[in-house]
N, C-alpha and C positions, 0 to 999 in steps of 0.2 A: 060310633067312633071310639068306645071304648071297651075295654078288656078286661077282665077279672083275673087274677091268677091265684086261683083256689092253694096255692101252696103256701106263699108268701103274705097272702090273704092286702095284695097290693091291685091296683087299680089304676090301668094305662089308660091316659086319653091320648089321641093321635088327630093331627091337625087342630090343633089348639084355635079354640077362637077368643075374642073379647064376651062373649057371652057364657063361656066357660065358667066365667072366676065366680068366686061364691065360696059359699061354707060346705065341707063334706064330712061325712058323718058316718062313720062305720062303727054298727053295733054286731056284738057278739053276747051269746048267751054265756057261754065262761067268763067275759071280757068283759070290762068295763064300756062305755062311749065313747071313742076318740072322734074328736073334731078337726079340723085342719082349715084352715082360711085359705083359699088360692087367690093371689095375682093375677091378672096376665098384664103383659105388655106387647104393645105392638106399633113398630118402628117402621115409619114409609119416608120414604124419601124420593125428590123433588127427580123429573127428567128420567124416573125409573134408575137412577145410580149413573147419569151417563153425560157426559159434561165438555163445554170447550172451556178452553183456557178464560182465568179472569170471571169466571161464571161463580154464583153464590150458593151452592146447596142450600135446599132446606129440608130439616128434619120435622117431621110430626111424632112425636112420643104421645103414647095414648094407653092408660091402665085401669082396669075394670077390679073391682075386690067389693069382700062386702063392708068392711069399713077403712074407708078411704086415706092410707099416712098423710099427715099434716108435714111433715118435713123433706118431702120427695130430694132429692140433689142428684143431679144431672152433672156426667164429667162426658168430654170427649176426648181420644186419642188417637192422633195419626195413623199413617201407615207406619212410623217409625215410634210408636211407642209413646209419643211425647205428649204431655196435655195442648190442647188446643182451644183455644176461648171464641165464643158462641154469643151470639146476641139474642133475648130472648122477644120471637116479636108477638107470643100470644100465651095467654095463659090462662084456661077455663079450668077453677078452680083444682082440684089435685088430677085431675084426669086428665087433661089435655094439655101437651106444651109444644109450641112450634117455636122451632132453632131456627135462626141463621147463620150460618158457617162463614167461611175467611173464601176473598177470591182463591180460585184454585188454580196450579199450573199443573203439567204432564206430572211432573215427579211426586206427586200427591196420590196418584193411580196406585191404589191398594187397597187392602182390608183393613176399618178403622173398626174402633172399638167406642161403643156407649155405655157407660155404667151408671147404672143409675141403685140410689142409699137413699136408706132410711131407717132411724132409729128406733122407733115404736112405729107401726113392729118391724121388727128388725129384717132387712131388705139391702143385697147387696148383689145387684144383679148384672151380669155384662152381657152386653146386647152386640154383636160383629154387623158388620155393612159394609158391601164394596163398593168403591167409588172410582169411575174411569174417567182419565180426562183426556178427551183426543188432543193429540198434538205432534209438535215436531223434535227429536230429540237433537237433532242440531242447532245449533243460533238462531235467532231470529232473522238476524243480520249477519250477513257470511261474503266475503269478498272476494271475486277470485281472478285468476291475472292471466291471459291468453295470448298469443302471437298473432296477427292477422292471419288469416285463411288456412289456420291451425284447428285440428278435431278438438275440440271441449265436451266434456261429459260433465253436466251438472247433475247435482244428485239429493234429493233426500229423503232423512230417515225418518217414516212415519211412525209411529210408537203405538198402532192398532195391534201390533200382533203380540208384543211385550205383553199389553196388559188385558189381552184375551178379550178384547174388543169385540161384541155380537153383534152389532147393530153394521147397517149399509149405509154408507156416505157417499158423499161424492166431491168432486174438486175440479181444478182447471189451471192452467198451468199461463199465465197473462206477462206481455211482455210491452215495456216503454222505453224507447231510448233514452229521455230524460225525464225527470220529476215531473216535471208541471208540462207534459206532452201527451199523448195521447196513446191510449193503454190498446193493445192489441189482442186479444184469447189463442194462444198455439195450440191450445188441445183441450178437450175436458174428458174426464174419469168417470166412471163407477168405483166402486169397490162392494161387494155384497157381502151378505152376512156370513159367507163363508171361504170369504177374503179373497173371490178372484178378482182380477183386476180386469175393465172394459175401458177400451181407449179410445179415442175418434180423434184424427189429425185434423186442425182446422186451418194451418198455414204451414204446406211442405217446401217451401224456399225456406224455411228456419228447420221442419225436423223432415227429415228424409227417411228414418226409422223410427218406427212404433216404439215410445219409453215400455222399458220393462223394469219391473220389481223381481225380487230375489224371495225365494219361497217362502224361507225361513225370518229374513233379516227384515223383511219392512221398508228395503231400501229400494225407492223410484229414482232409474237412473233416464235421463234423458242425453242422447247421445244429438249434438250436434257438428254436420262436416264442415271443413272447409270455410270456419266461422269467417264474413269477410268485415271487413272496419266498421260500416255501418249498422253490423248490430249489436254491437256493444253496447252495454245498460244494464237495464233494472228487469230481471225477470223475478215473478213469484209465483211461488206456488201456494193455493188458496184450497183449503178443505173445507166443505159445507156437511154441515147436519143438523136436521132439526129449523132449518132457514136463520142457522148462527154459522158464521164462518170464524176460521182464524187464518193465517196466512204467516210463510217464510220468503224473504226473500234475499237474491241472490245476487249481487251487483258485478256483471261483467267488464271488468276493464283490460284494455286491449292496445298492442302497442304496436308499429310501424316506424317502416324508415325509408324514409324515401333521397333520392341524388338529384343531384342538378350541377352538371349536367350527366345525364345516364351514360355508362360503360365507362369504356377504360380510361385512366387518367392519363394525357398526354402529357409527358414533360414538359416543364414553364407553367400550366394551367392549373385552373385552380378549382374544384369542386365540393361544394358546399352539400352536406348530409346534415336531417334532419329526423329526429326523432321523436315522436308524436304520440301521445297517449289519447284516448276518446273520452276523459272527465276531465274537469279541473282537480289540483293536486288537492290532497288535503293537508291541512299543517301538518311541520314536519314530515313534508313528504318533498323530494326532489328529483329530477331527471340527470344523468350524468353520462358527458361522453368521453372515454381513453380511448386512447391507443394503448395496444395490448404491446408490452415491453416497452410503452414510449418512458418520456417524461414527465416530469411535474408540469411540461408547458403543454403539455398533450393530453388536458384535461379542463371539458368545460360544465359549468354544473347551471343546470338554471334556473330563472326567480322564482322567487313564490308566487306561489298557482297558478304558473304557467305550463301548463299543456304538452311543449315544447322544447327544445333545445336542439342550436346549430350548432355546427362546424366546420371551418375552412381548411381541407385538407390539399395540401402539394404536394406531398409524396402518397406514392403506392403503400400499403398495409392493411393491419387486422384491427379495425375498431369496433369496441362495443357499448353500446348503450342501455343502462339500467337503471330500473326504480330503485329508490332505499325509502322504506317507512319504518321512522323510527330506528334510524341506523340499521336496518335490516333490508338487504338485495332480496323484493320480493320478484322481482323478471327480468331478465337480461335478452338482448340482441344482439349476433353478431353482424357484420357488414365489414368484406372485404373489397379496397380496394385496390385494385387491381391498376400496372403499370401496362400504356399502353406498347404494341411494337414498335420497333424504330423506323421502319416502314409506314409505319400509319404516322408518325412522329413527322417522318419527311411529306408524307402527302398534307398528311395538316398546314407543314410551315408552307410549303409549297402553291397550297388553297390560300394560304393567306396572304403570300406573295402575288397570286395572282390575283386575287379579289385586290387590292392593294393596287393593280396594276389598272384593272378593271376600271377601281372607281374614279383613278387619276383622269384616265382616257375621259370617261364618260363628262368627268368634271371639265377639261379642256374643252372636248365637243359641246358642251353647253355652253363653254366663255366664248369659241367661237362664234357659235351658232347666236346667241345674244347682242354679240358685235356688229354681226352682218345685218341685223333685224334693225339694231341701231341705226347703223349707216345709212340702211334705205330708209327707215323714216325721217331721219335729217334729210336727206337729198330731199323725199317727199315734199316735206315742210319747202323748201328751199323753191322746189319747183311751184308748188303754189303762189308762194309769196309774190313770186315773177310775174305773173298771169294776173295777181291782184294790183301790179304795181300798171302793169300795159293797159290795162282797162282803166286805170285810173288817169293815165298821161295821155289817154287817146284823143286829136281831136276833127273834127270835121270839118271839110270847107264847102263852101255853097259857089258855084257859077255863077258870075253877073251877069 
């Protein structure tokens, strides 16, 4: 593994090991003896450089010489340049020292820097290492606000392809309507080490289309149709490597309006709309209904962490209903209602003049009918009485 270069009268090792270091000694007949001391050092680190989030690196420093610095000092620096402090958890006299690093998150993925000093003999040497940490570069927690039976495309950004990510992982994609309910799998992943992506659907009432990633961007989008009320919630998405996971998730909230009574609103009648979200609110969060051009009295808001909010409308118009979080309109719904014809106006009054008519009738024929049922059982009664009084007044004579 090494070289001579008769010019330079210099001397290449290649592949350097820890058994290298030592005293070398180049004699020359014109020349005096030069000697030279070589170091080496040699820097492993924990998981092969490859890491989930919140995870601890650790470094092993390790240097072979023939007389050993008494002052060694170890520095570490970021991806961005900055000192970072180390905890040291082992240390075999000048030769051997095991680091332990700061939990790590995604944005830590780079090339960091170890330098290691020393005075006698003078020793000032910087050692690179890269360190990748899978993750998600969106939120942890990401919210997002849908219309019933509306397409939603939930999406995120894996950060494998940023930081040139080698290794295969894999993930699944788990869905629960509420916290403390029962967790469902919609799909599980590959990804291989040369970043295609393998999918397998496990429940297609939720995805109708295979999630696709974007070549470049890292970005898994999940496309679902026609979302309906009932699945609104808590989806995540969970990447495994190594049998460590981390996970994002994505909380689907979804909003509805429903009438009573349904269609058009007859003049005089009254039609109460209601507006429904699938969580409870969070503070500082409200449901609000206008009338679009109404008034200040064509406007209801309602309580805290209520779900819900009504309205009693008598005329026909354009009402809409929307979230505000934080004084901010994060979804709106329109709902118009509609006046009925004047035809349907007269058949209505006209149903209910006859039902009206209807129930009078029915209510006489039963005072009737009640009357006469009376009658005969009084007569009944009457006629018994008679028959108990005859038998009682009856009496018998005997022949002498």
């Amino acid at each position: 593994r090494s070289e001579m270069d008769q010019n330079t009268n210099s001397l290449m090792v290649s592949d350097l090991r820890l058994s290298d270091a030592g005293r070398y000694s180049c004699e020359s007949k014109s020349r005096p003896v030069v000697t030279i001391s070589l170091h080496v050092f040699e820097l492993k680190i924990s998981s092969n450089g490859h890491f989930l989030p919140n995870e601890s690196p650790q470094l092993s420093i390790m240097q072979n010489s023939y007389n050993s610095p008494s002052d060694i000092r170890i520095s570490l620096f970021n991806n961005r340049n900055n000192t970072e402090t180390s905890e040291v958890l082992e240390r075999v006299t000048n030769h051997k020292y095991i680091l332990k690093l700061k939990q790590l998150q995604p944005k830590d993925s780079g090339t960091w820097r170890c330098r290691v000093h020393s005075d006698s003999p003078f020793i000032d040497q910087n050692i690179e290492f890269d360190l990748k940490v899978l993750g998600f570069q969106n939120p942890a927690l990401e919210r997002k606000y849908a219309i019933a039976e509306s397409t939603v495309i939930l999406s995120w950004h894996l950060n494998f392809k940023e930081i040139k990510w080698k290794e295969g992982f894999t993930g699944q994609l788990n869905w629960k309507q509420k916290e403390n309910t029962t967790s469902f799998m919609l799909f599980n992943f590959t990804v291989t080490a040369q970043g295609k992506l393998n999918v397998a659907i496990n429940r297609s009432q939720f995805i109708s289309e295979e999630p696709k990633m974007g070549d470049t961007s890292g970005v898994l989008e999940v496309k679902l149709n026609k979302v309906p009320f009932r699945h609104a919630g808590q989806y995540r998405m969970q990447l495994e490597y190594n049998r460590r996971y981390v996970q994002s998730k994505t909380e689907l909230l979804m909003m509805k309006v429903l009438a009573n009574p349904v269609g058009p609103l007859v003049k005089g009648a009254k039609m109460t709309l209601t507006c429904q979200v699938s969580s409870p609110l969070l503070p500082n969060t409200h449901l609000c209904w206008e009338r679009v051009n109404g008034t200040q009295m064509d406007f209801v808001k309602s309580k805290e962490h209520e779900a819900q909010v009504e309205v009693n409308v008598t005329t026909a118009g354009l009402w809409k209903c929307y979230l505000v979080e934080d004084n901010i309109r994060k979804i709106s719904l329109n709902y118009t209602v509609e006046e009925a014809p004047v035809w349907i106006t007269h058949v209505v009054i006209g149903a209910s003049i006859g039902a009206t008519v209807l129930v009078l009738g029915i209510a006489c024929l039963c005072i009737i009918t009640g009357m006469n049922w009376h009658r005969r059982r009084q007569r009944a009664k009457r006629m018994a009485l008679a028959r108990q009084h005859l038998l009682e007044n009856r009496t018998c004579q005997c022949k002498q």
